[in-house]
MDAnalysis code that builds the backbone (N, CA, C; Angstrom):
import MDAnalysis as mda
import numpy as np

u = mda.Universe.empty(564, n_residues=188, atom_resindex=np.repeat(np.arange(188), 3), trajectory=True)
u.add_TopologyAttr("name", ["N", "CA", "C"] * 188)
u.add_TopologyAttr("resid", np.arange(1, 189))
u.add_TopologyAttr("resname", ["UNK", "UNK", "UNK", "UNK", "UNK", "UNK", "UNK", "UNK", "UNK", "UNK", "UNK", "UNK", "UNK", "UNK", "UNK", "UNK", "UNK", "UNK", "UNK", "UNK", "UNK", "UNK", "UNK", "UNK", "UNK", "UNK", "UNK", "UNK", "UNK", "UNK", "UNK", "UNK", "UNK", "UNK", "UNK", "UNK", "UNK", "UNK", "UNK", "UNK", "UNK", "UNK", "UNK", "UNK", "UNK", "UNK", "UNK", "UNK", "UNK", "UNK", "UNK", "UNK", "UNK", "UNK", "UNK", "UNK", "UNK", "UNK", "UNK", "UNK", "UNK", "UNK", "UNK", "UNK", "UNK", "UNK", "UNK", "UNK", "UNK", "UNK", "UNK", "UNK", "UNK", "UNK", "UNK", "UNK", "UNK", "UNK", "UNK", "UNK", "UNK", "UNK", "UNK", "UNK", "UNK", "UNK", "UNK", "UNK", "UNK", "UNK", "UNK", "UNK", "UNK", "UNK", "UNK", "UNK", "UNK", "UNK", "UNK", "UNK", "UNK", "UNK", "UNK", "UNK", "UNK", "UNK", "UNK", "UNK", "UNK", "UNK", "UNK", "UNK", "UNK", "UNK", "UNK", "UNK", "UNK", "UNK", "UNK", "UNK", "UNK", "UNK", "UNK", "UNK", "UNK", "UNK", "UNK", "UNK", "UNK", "UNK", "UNK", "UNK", "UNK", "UNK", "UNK", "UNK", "UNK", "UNK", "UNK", "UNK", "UNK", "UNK", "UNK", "UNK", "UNK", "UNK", "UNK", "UNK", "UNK", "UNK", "UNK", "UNK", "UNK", "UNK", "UNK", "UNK", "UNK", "UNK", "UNK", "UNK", "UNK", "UNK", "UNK", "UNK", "UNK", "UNK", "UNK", "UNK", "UNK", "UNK", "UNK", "UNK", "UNK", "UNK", "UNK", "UNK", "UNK", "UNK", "UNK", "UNK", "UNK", "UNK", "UNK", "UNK", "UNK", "UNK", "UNK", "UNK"])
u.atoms.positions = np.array([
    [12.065, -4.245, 3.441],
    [10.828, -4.305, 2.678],
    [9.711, -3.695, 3.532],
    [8.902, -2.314, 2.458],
    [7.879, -1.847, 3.698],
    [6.688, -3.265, 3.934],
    [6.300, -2.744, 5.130],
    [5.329, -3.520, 5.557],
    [3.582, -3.044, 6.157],
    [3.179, -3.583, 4.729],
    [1.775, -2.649, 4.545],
    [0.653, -3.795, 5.794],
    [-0.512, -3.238, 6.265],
    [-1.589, -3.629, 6.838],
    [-2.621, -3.050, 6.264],
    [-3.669, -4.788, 6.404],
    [-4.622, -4.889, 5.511],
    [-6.059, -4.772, 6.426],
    [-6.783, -3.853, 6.380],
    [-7.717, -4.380, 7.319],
    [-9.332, -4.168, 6.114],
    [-10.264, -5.022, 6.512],
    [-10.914, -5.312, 5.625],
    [-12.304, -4.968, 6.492],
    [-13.573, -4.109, 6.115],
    [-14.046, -3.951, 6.495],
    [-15.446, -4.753, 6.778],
    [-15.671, -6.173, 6.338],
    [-16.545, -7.148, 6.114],
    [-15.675, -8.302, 7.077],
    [-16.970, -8.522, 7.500],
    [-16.523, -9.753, 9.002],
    [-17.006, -11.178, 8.012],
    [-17.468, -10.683, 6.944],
    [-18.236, -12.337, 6.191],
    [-16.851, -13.039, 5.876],
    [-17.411, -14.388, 6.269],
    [-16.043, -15.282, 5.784],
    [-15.696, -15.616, 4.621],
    [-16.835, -15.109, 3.639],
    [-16.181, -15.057, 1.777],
    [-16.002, -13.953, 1.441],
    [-15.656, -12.550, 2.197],
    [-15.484, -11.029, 1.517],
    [-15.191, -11.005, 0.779],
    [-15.765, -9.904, -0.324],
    [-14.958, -9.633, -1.864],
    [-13.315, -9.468, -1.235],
    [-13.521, -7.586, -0.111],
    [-12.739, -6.960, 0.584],
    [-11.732, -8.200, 0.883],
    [-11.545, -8.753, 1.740],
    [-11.074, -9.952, 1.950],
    [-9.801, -10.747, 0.961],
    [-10.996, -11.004, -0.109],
    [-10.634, -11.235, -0.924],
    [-9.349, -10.500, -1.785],
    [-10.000, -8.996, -2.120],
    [-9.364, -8.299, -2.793],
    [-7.949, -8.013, -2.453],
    [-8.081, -8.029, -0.801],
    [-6.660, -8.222, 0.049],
    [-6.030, -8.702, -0.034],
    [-6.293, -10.196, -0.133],
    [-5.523, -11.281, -0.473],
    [-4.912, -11.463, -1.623],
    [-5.647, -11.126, -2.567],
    [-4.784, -11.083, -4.494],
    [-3.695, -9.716, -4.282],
    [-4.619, -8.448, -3.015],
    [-3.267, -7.993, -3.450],
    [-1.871, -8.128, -2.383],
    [-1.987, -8.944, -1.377],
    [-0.651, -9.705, -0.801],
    [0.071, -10.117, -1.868],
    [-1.195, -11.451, -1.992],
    [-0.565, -12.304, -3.452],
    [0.359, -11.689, -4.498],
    [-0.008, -10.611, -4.970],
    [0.647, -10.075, -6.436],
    [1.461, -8.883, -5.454],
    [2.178, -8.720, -4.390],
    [3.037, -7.727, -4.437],
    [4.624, -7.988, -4.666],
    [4.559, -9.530, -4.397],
    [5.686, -10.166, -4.729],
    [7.048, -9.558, -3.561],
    [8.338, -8.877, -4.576],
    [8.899, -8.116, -3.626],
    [9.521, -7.059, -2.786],
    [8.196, -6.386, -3.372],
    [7.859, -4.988, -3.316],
    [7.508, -4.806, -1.836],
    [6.554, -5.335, -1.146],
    [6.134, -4.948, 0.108],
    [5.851, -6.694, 0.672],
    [5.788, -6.448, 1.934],
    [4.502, -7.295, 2.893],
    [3.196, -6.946, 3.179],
    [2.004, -7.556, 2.838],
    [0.953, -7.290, 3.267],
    [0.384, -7.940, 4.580],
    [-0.001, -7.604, 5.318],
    [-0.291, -8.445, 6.242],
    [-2.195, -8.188, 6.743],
    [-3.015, -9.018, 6.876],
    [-4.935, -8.641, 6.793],
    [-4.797, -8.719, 8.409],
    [-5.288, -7.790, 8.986],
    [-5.917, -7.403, 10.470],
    [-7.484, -8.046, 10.398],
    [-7.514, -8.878, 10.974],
    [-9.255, -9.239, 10.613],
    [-9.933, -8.457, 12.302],
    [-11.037, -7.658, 12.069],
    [-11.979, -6.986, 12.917],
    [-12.826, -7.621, 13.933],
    [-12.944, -8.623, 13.172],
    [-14.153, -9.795, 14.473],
    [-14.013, -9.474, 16.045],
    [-12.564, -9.491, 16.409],
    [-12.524, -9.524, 18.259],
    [-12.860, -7.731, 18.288],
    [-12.911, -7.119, 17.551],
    [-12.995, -5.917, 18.159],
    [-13.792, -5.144, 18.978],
    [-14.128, -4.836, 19.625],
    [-15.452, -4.607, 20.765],
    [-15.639, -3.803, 20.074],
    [-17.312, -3.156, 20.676],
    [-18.101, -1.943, 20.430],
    [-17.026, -0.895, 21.434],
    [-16.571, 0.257, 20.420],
    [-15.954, 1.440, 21.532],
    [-17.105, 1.908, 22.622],
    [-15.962, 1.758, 23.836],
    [-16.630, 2.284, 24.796],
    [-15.384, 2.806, 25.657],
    [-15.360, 4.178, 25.651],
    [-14.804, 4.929, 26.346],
    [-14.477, 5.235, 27.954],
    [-15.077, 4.146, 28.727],
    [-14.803, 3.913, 29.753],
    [-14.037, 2.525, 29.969],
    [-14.104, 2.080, 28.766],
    [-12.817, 0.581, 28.463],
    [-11.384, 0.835, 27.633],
    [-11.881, 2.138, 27.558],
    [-10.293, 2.853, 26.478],
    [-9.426, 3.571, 27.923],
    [-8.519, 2.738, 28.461],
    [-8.206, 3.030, 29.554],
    [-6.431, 2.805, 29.083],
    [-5.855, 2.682, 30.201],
    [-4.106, 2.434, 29.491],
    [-3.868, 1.143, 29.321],
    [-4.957, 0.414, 29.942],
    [-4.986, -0.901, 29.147],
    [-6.406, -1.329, 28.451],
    [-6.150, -1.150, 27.415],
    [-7.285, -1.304, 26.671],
    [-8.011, -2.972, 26.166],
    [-9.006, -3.237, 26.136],
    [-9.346, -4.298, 25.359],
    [-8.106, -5.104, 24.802],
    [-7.731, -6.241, 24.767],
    [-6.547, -7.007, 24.250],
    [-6.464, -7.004, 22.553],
    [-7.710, -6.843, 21.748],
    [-7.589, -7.128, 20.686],
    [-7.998, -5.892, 20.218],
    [-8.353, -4.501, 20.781],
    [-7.732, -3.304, 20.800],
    [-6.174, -2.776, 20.812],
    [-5.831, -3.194, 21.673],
    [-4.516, -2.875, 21.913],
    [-3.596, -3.655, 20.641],
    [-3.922, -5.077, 20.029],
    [-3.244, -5.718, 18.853],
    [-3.489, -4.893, 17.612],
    [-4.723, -4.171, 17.213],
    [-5.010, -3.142, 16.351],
    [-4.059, -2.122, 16.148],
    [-4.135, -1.643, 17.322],
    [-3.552, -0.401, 18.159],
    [-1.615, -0.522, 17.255],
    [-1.512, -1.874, 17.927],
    [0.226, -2.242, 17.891],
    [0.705, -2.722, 16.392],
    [-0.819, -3.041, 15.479],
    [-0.292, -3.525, 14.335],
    [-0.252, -2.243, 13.334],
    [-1.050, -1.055, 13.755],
    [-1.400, -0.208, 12.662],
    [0.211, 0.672, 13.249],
    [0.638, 0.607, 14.306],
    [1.938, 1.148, 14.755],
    [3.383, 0.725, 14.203],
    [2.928, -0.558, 14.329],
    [4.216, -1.506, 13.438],
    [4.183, -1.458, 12.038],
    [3.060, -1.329, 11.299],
    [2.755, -0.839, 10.041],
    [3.666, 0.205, 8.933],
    [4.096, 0.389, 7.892],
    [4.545, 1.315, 7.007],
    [3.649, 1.736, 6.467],
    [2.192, 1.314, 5.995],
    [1.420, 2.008, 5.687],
    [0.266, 1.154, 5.774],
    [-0.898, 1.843, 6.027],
    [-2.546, 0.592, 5.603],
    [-3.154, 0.737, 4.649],
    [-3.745, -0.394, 4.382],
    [-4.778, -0.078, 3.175],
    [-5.283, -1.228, 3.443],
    [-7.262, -0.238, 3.151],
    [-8.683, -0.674, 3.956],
    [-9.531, -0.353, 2.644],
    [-10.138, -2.132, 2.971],
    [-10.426, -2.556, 1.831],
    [-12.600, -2.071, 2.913],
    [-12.549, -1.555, 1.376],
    [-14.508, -1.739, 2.345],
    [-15.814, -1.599, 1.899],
    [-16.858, -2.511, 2.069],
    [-18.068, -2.505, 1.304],
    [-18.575, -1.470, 1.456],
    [-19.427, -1.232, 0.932],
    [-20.505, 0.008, 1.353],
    [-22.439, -0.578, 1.715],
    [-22.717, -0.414, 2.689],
    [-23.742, -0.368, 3.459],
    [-24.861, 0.611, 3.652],
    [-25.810, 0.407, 2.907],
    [-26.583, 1.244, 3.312],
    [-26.289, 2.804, 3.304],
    [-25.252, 3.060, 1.670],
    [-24.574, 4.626, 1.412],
    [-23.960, 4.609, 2.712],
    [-22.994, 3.925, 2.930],
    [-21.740, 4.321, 3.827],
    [-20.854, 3.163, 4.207],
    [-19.904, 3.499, 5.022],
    [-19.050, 2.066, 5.047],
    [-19.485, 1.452, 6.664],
    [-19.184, 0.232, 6.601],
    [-20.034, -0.914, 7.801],
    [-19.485, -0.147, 9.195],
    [-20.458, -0.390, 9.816],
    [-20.400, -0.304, 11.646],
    [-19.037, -0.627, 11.795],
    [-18.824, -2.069, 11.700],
    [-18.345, -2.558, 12.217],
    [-16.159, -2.003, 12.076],
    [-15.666, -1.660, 10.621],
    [-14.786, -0.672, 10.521],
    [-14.992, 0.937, 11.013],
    [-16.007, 1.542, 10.889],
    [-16.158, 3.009, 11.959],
    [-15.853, 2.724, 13.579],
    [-16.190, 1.569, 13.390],
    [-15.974, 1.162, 15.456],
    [-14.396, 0.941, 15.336],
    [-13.821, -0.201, 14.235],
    [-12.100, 0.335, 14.396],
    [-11.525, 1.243, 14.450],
    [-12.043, 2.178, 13.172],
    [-11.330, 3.469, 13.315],
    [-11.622, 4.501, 14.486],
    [-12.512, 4.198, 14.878],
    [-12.753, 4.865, 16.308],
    [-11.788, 4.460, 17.595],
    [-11.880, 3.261, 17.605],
    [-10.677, 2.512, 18.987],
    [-8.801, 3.369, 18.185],
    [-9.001, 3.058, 16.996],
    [-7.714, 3.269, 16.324],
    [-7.281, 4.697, 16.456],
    [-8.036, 5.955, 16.838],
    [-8.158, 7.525, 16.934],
    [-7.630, 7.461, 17.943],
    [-7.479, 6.673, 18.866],
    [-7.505, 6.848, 20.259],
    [-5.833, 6.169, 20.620],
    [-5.285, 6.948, 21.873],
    [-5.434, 7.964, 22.596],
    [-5.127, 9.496, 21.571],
    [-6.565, 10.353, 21.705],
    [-6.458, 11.811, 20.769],
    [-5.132, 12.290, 20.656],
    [-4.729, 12.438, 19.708],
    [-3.383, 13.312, 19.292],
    [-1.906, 12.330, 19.341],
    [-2.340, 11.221, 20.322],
    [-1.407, 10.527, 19.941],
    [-1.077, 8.757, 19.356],
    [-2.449, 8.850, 18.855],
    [-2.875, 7.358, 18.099],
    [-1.858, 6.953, 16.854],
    [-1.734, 5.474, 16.752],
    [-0.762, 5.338, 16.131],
    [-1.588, 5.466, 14.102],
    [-2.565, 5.597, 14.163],
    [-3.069, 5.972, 13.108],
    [-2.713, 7.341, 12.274],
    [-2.358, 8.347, 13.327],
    [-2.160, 9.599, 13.205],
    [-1.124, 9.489, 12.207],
    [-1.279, 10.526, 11.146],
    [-0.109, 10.522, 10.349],
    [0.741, 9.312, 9.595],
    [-0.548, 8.003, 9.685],
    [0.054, 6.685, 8.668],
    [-0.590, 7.312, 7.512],
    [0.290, 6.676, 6.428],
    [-0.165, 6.500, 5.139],
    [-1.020, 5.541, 4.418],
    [-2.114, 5.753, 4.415],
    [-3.569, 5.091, 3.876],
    [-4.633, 5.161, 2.790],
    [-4.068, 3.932, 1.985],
    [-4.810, 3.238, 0.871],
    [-6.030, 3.027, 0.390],
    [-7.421, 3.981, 0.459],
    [-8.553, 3.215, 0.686],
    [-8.751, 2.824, -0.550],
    [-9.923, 1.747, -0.793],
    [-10.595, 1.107, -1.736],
    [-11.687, 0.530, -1.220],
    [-13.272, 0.720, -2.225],
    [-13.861, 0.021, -1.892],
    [-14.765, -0.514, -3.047],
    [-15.473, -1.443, -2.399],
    [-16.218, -2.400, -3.551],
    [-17.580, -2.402, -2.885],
    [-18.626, -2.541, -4.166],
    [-20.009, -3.275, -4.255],
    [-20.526, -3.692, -5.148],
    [-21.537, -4.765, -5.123],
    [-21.951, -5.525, -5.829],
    [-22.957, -3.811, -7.042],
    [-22.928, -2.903, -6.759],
    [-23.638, -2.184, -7.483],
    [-22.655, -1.575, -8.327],
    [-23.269, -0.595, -9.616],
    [-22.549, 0.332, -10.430],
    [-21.621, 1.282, -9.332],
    [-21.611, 1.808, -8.603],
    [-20.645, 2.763, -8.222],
    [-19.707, 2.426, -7.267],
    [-19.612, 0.941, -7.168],
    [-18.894, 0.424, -6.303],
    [-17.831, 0.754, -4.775],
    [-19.320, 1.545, -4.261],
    [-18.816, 1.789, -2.761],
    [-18.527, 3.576, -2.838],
    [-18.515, 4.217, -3.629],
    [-18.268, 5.651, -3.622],
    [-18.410, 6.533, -2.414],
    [-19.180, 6.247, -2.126],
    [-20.173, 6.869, -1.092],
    [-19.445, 6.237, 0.457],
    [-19.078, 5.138, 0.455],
    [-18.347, 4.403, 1.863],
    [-17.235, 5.135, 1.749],
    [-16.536, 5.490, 0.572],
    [-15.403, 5.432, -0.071],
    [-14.636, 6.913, 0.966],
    [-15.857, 7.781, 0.238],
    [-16.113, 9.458, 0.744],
    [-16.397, 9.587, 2.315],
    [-17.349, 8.613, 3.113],
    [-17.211, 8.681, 4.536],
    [-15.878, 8.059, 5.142],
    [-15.361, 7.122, 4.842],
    [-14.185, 6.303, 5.219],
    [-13.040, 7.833, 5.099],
    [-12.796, 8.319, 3.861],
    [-12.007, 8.909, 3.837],
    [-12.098, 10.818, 4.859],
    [-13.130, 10.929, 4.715],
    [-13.125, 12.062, 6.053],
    [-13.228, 11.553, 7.494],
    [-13.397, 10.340, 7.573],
    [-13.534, 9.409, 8.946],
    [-11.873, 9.793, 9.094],
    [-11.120, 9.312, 8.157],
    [-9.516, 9.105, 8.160],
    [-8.766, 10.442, 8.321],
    [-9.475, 11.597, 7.377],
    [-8.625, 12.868, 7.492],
    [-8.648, 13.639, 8.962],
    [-9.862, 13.337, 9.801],
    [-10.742, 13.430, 11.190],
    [-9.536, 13.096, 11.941],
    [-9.063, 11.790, 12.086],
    [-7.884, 11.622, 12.610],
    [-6.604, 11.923, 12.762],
    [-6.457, 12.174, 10.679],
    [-4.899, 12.589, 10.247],
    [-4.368, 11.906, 10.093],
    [-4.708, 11.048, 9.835],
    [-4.159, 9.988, 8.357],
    [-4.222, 10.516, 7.298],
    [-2.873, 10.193, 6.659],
    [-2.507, 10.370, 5.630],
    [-3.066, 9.958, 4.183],
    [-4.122, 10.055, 4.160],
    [-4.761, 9.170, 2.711],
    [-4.426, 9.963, 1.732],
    [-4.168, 9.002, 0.545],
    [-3.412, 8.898, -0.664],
    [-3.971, 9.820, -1.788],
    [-3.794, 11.182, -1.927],
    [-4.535, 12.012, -3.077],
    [-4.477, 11.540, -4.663],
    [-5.435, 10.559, -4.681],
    [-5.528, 9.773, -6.292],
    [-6.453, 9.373, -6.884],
    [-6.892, 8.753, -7.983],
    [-8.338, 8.993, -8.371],
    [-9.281, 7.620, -7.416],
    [-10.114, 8.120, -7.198],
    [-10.803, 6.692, -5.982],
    [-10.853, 5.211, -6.650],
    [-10.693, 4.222, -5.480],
    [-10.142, 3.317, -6.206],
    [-12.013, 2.292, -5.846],
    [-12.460, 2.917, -6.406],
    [-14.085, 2.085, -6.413],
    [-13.954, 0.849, -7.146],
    [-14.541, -0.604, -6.849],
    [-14.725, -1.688, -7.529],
    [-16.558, -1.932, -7.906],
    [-17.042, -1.856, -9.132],
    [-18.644, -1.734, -9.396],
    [-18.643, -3.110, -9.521],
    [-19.749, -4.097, -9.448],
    [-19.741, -5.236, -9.923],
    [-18.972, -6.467, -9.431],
    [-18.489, -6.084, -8.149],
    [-17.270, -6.644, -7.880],
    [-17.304, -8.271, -7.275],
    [-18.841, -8.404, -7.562],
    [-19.125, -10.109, -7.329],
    [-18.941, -11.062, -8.846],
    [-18.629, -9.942, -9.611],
    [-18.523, -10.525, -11.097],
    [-16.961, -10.665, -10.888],
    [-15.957, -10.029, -10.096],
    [-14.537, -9.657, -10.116],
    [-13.655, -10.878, -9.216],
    [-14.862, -11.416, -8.592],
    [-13.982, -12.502, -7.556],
    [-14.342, -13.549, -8.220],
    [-13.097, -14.441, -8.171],
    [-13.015, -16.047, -8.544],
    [-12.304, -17.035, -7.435],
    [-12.932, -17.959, -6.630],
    [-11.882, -18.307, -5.612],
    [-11.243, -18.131, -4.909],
    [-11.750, -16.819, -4.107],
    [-11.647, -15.660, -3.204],
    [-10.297, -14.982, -3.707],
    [-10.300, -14.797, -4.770],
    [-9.436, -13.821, -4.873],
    [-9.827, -12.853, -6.150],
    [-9.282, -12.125, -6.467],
    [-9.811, -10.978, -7.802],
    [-9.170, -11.475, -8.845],
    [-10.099, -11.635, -9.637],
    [-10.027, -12.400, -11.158],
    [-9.981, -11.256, -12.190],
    [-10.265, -10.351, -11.589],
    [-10.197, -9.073, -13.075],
    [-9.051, -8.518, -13.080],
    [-8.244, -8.762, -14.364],
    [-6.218, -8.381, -14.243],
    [-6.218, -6.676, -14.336],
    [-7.302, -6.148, -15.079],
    [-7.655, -4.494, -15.450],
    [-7.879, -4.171, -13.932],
    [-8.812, -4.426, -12.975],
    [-8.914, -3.975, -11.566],
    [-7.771, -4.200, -11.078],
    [-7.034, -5.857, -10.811],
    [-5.765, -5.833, -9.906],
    [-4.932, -4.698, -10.111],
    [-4.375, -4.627, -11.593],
    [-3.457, -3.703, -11.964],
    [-3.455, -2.091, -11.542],
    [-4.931, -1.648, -11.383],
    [-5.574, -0.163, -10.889],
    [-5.056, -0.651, -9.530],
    [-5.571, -1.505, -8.502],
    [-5.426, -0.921, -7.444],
    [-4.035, -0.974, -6.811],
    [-2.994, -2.192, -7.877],
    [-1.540, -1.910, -7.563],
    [-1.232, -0.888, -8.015],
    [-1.552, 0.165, -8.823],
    [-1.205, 0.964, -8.898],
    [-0.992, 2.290, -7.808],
    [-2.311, 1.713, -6.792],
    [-2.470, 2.251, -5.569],
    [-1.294, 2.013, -4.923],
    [-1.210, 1.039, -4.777],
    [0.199, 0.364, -3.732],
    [1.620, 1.013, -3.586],
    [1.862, 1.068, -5.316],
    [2.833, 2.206, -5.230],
    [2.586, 3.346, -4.935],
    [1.404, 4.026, -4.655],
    [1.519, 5.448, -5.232],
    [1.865, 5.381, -3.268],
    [0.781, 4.283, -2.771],
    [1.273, 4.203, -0.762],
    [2.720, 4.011, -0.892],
    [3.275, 3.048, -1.266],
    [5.071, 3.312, -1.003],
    [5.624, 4.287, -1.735],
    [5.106, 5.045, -2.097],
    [5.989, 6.427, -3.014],
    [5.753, 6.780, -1.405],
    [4.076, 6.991, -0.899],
    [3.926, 8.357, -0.012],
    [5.069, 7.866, 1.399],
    [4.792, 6.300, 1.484],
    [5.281, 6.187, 2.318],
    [7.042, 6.564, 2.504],
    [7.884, 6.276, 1.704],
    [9.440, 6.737, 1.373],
    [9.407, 8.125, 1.342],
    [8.029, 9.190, 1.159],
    [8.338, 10.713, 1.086],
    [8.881, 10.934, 2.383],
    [9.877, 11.810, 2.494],
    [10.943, 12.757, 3.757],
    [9.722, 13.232, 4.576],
    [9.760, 13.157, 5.972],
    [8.989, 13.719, 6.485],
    [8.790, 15.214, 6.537],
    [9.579, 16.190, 6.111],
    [9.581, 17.417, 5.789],
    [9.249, 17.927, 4.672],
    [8.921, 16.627, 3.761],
    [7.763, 17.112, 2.846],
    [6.364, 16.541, 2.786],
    [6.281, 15.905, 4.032],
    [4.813, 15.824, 4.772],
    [4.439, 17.132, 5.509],
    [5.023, 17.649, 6.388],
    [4.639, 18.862, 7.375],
    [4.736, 19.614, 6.302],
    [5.516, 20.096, 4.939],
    [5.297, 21.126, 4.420],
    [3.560, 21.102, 2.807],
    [3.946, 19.778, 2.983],
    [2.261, 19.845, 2.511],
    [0.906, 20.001, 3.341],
    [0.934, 19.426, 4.128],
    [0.113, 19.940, 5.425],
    [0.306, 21.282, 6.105],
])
């Protein structure tokens, strides 16, 4: 069974993101594993601490996005873009250049806000943040949540029309993820 990682870009302890993660563990049944990376221990990158032993809860990032079959990053949008605090992961996660275990995973984004366009804009930096690296993100229609404080019930996603869209995501990550690697290098 592949085994997807969840990392959520909101450190708040009621995240939609969070949330949204969790309904979709919940509903993958036995299709995949989801497993949520929570961000909190992660330091501010600093490149004179990115050494061969890195930060401890760097290096668990590092080892979970490695052990991973594919991720998918759930993320608010801030101020027209996605939070500090996930750009500082994906930054530790780039690293070491050319040979990070991010490189070449297969990645899920989605994001949510309490506004009409629900994160678009995080959606669009997150995802050239990701291609920057070479990650593999998922060519499909964006998986934006508008309104999405109307969408959570009991920290989890109450709207069956949204769950169903973004499982739809899920597969389209375990399609990419089961593709032959020789029809990765020949699309690239």
């Amino acid at each position: 069974m592949p085994v997807l990682l969840g990392i959520s870009g909101s450190l708040r302890r009621q995240s939609f993101n969070a949330a949204i993660l969790n309904s979709l563990a919940d509903a993958l049944g036995d299709k995949a594993t989801l497993r949520i990376f929570p961000l909190n221990a992660i330091p501010m990158y600093d490149q004179d601490a990115d050494t061969d032993t890195p930060p401890e809860a760097v290096a668990a990032l590092r080892a979970a996005i490695g052990e991973a079959d594919g991720i998918v990053i759930a993320s608010p949008e801030y101020n027209h873009g996605m939070p500090g605090v996930l750009k500082n992961a994906l930054d530790w996660a780039s690293r070491p250049y050319g040979k990070a275990t991010l490189t070449g995973k297969p990645v899920f984004t989605l994001t949510s806000s309490p506004g009409a366009v629900g994160g678009a804009r995080a959606q669009a930096q997150l995802n050239e943040t990701l291609a920057s690296i070479g990650a593999r993100t998922l060519l499909r229609p964006q998986s934006v949540i508008g309104a999405v404080h109307e969408k959570i019930a009991d920290e989890r996603l109450s709207d069956t029309s949204t769950l169903d869209f973004l499982l739809s995501g899920i597969d389209a990550l375990l399609a990419e993820i089961e593709r032959p690697a020789s029809a990765v290098r020949e699309a690239n």
